[in-house]
C-alpha positions as CSV (number, residue, x, y, z in Angstrom):
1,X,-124.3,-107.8,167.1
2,X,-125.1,-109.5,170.7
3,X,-127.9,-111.8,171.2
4,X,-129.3,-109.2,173.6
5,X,-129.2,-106.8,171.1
6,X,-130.4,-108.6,167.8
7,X,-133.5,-109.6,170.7
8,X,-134.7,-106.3,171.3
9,X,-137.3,-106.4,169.0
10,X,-138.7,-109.7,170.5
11,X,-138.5,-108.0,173.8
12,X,-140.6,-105.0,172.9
13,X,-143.0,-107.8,171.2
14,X,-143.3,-109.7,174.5
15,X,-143.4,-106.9,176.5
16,X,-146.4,-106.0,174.2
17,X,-148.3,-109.5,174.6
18,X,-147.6,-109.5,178.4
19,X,-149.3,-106.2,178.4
20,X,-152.5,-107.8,177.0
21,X,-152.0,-110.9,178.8
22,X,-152.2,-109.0,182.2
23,X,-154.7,-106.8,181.4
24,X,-157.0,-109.8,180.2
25,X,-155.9,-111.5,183.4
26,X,-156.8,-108.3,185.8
27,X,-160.5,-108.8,184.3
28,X,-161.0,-112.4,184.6
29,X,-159.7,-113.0,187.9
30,X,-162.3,-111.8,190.7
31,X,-159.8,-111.0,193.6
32,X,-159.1,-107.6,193.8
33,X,-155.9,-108.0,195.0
34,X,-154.5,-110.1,192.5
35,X,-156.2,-108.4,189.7
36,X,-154.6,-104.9,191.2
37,X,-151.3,-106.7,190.5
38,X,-152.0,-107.7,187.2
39,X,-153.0,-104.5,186.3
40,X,-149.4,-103.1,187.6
41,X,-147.7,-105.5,185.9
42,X,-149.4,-104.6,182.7
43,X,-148.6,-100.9,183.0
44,X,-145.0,-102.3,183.7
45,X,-144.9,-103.9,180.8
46,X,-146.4,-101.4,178.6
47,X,-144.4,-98.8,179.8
48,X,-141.4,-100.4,179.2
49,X,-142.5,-101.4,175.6
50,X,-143.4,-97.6,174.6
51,X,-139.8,-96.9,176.0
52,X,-137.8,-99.0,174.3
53,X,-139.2,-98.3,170.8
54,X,-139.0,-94.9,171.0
55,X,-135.1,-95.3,171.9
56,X,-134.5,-98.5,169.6
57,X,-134.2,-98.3,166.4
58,X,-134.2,-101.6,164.1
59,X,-131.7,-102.2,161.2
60,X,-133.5,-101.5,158.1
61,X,-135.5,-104.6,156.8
62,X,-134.3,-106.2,153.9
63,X,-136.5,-106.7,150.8
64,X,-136.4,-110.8,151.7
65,X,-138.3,-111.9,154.5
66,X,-135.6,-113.0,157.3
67,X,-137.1,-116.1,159.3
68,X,-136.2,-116.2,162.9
69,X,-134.6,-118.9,164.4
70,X,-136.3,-120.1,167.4
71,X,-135.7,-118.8,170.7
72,X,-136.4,-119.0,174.2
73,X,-138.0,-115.6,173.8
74,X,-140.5,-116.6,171.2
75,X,-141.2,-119.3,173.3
76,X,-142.0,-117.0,175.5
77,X,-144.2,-115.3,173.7
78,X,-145.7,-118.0,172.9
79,X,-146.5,-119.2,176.6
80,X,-148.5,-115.9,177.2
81,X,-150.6,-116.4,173.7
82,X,-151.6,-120.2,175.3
83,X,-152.1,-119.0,178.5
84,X,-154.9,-116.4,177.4
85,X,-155.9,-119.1,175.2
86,X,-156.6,-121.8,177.7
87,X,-156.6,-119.8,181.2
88,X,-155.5,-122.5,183.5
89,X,-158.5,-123.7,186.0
90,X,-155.9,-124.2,189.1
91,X,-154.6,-120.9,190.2
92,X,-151.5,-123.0,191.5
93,X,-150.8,-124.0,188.0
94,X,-151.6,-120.4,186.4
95,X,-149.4,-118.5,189.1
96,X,-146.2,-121.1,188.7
97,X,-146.6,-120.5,184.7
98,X,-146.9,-116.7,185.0
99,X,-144.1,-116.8,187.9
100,X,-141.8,-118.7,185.4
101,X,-142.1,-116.2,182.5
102,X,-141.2,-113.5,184.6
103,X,-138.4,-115.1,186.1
104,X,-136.8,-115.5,182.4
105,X,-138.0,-112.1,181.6
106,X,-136.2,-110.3,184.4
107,X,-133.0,-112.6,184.0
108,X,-132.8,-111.8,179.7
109,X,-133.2,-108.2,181.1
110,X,-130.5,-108.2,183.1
111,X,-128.7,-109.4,180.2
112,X,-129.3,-106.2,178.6
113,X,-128.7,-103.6,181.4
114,X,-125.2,-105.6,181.0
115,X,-124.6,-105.3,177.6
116,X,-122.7,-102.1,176.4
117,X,-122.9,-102.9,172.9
118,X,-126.4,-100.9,173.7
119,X,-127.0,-97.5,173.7
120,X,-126.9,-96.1,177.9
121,X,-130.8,-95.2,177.5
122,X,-132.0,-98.6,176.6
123,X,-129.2,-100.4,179.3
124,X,-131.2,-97.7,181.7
125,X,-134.5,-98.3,180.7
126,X,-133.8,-102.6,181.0
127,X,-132.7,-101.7,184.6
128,X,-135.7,-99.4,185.8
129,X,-137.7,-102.9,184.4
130,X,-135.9,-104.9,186.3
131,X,-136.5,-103.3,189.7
132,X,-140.2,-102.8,188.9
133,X,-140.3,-106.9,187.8
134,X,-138.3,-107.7,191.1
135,X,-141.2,-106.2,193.4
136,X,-143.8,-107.2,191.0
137,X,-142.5,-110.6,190.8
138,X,-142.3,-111.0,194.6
139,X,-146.0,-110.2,194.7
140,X,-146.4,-113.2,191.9
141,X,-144.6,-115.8,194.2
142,X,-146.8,-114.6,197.1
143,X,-150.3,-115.2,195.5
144,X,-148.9,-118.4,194.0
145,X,-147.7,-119.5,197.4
146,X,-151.2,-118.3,198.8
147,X,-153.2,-120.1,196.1
């Protein structure tokens, strides 16, 4: 098994908390704009999360509990949990976080859409994210540049 493919699961997860990360985000912030693009970023993200469990399927869990080891995608994970924890006062500081997480998002999916020990469905699905992440991310690095 890959590391791509053993991460799946965290990448549905994430995909998850991003989408209630964003859609936290599109009500707290009060420009319309921005909080348009958090709202697209959400339905991105959830999207993508409904599609890839429905086409993944996990290895059956064993009867003891498996711990993780730690990964850059559970630190991930964890950066959007803080994040709507502590919502960062300086919009500079919250865009350049959100930016960053994106950036390692669409780079581990790109992973995946390059990975053939996955099925062609979920290698398709990664790469439909991707290009919806590489317009929505543009949008990201323009209202952190703006901010």
């Amino acid at each position: 098994m890959t590391d791509t493919t053993s991460s799946i699961s965290d990448l549905i997860e994430i995909s998850e908390d991003g989408t209630a990360f964003y859609e936290e985000a599109a009500q707290k912030v009060k420009d319309k704009k921005v909080s348009t693009l958090f709202a697209r970023l959400a339905k991105a993200k959830s999207e993508l999360a409904a599609e890839l469990s429905a086409e993944f399927k996990p290895a059956p869990k064993s009867k003891k509990p498996v711990k993780k080891p730690a990964s850059s995608l559970v630190e991930l994970s964890k950066v959007y949990t803080g994040m709507r924890k502590q919502w960062p006062d300086s919009p500079v500081e919250r865009f350049t976080r959100m930016a960053e997480i994106e950036g390692q998002l669409q780079t581990t999916f790109q992973k995946v859409v390059l990975d053939r020990d996955h099925s062609f469905v979920v290698r398709v699905l990664a790469k439909q994210y991707v290009s919806k992440a590489e317009v929505l991310n543009k949008e990201l690095r323009a209202c952190q540049r703006n901010a």
